[in-house]
C-alpha positions in Angstrom: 106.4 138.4 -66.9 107.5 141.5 -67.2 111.1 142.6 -65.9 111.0 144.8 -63.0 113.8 147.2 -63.2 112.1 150.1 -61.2 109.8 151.0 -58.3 108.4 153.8 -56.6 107.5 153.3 -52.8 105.9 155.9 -50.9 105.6 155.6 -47.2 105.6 158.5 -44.5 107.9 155.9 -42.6 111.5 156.5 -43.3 111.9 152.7 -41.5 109.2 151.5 -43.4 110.3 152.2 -46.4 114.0 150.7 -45.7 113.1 147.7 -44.9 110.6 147.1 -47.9 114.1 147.9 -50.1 116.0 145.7 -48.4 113.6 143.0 -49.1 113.2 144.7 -52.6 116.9 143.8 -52.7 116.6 140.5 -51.5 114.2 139.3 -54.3 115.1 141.3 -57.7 118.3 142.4 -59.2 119.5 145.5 -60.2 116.9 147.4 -58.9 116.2 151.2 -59.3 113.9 152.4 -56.3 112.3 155.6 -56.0 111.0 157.2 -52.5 108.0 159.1 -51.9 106.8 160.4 -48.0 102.9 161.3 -49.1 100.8 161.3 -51.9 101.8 164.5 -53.1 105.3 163.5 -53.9 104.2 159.9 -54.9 102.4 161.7 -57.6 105.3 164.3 -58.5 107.6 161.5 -58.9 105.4 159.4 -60.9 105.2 161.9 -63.2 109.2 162.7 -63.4 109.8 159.2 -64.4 108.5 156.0 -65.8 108.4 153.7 -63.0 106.8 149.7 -64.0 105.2 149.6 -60.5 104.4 151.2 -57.6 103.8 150.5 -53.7 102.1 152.7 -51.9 100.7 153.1 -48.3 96.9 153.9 -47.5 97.6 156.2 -44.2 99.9 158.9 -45.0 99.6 162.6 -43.7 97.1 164.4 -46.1 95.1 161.7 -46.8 93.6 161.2 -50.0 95.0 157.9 -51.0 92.2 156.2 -52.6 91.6 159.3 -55.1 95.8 159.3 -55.9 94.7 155.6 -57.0 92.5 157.1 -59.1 94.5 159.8 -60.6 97.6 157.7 -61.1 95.7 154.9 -62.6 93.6 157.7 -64.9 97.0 158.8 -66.4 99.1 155.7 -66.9 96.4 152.7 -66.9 99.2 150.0 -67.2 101.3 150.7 -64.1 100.4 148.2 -61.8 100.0 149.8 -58.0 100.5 147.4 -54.9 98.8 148.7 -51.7 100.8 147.8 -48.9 99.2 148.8 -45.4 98.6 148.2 -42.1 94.6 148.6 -42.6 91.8 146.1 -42.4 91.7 144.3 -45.8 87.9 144.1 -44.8 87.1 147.8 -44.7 90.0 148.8 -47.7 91.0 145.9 -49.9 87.4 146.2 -51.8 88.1 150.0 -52.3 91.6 150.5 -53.1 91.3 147.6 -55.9 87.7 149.3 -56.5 90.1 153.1 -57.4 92.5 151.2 -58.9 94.7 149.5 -57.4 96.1 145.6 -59.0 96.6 144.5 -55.9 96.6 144.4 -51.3 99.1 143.5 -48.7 98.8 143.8 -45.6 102.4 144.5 -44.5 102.6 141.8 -41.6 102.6 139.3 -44.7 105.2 141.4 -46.5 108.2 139.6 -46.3 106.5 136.1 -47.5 104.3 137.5 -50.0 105.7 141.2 -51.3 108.0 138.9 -54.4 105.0 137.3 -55.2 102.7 139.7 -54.9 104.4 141.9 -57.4 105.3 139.0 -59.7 101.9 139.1 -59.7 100.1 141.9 -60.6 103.5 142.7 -63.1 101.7 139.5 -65.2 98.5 141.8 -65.5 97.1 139.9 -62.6 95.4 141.3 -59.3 97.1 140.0 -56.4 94.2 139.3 -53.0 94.8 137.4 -50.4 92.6 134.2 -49.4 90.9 136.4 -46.7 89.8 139.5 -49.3 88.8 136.5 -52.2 86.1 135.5 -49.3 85.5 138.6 -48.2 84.3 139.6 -51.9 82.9 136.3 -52.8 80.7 137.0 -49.5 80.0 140.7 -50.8 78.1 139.1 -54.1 76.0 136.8 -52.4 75.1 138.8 -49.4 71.6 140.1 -49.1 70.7 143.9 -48.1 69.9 143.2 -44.7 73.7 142.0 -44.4 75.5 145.1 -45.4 78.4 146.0 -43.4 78.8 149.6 -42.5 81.5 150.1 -44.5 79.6 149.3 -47.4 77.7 152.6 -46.7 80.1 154.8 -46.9 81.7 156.2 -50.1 85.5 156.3 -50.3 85.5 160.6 -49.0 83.0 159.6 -46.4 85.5 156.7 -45.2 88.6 159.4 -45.5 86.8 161.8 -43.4 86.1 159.1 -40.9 89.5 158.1 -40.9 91.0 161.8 -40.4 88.5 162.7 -37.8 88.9 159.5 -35.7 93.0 160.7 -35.7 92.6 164.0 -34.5 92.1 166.0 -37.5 89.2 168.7 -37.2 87.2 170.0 -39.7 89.8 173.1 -40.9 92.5 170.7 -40.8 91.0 167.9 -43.3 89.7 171.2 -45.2 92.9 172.0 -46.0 94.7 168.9 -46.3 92.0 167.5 -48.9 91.5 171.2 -50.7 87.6 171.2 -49.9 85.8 173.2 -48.3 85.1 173.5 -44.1 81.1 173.2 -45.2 82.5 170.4 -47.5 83.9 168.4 -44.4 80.8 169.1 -42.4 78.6 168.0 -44.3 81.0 164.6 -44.7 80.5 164.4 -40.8 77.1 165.4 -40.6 76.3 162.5 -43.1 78.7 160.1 -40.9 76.9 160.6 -37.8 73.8 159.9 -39.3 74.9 156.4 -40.9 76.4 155.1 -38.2 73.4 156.6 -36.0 76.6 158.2 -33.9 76.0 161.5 -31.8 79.6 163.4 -31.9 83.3 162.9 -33.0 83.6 161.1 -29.5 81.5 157.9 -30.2 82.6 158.2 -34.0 86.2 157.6 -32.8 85.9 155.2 -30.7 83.4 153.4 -33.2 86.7 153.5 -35.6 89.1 152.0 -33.0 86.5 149.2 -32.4 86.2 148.2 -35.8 89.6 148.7 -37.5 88.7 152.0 -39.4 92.2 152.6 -38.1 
């Protein structure tokens, strides 16, 4: 395995992201740690520096997480990224490791698994928990007629959703993704449909109910 001498966290929580050093501390030695508060400085810093990992949060304010996956993993291939979140490993795991990602933890398992989880995905290894192996082993051998909803939803319809369901209206995810208000409409108008939902009212309250956030 690979030595880890240096990660790059980003998490809009300031306590958050002190307590996943301190168990950063706990496990490896001599450890250089970068900070990051949103994707957009996640992906400045990772830039500034070689880091041999990252951790990174799904639910940070401007959203687009999934596509930073994406554009991280598009210019350095072998840096292994570790989502650590607080979102259903049903509705995200699939995606995130889908954009990208070598790995999901869902921070409530942090301090038993984090060590191991990076160990992990440092060997060139995808780290899953027992519960997303099922999930995905269930995903190739379901039949149409089982499809989940999030299965119907690419990963900007499921950001929209997200953003929507926490307040955000249409200028505001506009602007936060750098698309267009038409853009975003038409995101919602295709969400309503889907989910055969009348208004932002039933679409958030359909995203409470089933974990969306």
């Amino acid at each position: 395995m690979k030595q880890l001498t240096s990660i790059l966290i980003a998490d809009d929580h300031p306590l958050i992201r002190k307590g996943i050093i301190q168990m950063l501390h706990e496990e490896f030695k001599n450890l250089k740690i970068g900070e990051a508060k949103d994707s957009t400085e996640l992906i400045e810093k990772s830039r500034k520096e070689e880091w041999d990992t990252i951790i990174t949060d799904l639910s940070m304010p401007g959203g687009g997480e999934l596509e930073t996956i994406k554009l991280l993993r598009s210019e350095n291939p072998r840096l292994p990224i570790l989502v650590l979140s607080m979102l259903s490993e049903e509705l995200y795991a699939k995606r995130a490791l889908k954009a990208g990602a070598s790995g999901y933890l869902l921070k409530d398992s942090a301090p038993e698994e984090l060590g191991n989880a990076l160990r992990k995905i440092l060997e060139g290894k995808k780290y899953i928990s027992t519960n997303v192996a099922e999930l995905l082993a269930n995903d190739a051998f379901s039949g149409k007629k089982d499809i989940p909803f999030h299965q119907l939803l690419s990963d900007r319809e499921m950001e929209v959703f997200k953003m929507i369901a926490s307040g955000n209206n249409v200028t505001d995810i506009a602007e936060k993704l750098s698309l267009s208000v038409p853009t975003i409409s038409t995101y919602r108008t295709r969400l309503l449909e889907k989910l055969n939902l009348k208004n932002n009212a039933e679409l958030t309250h359909f995203a409470f109910s089933h974990g969306v956030i």
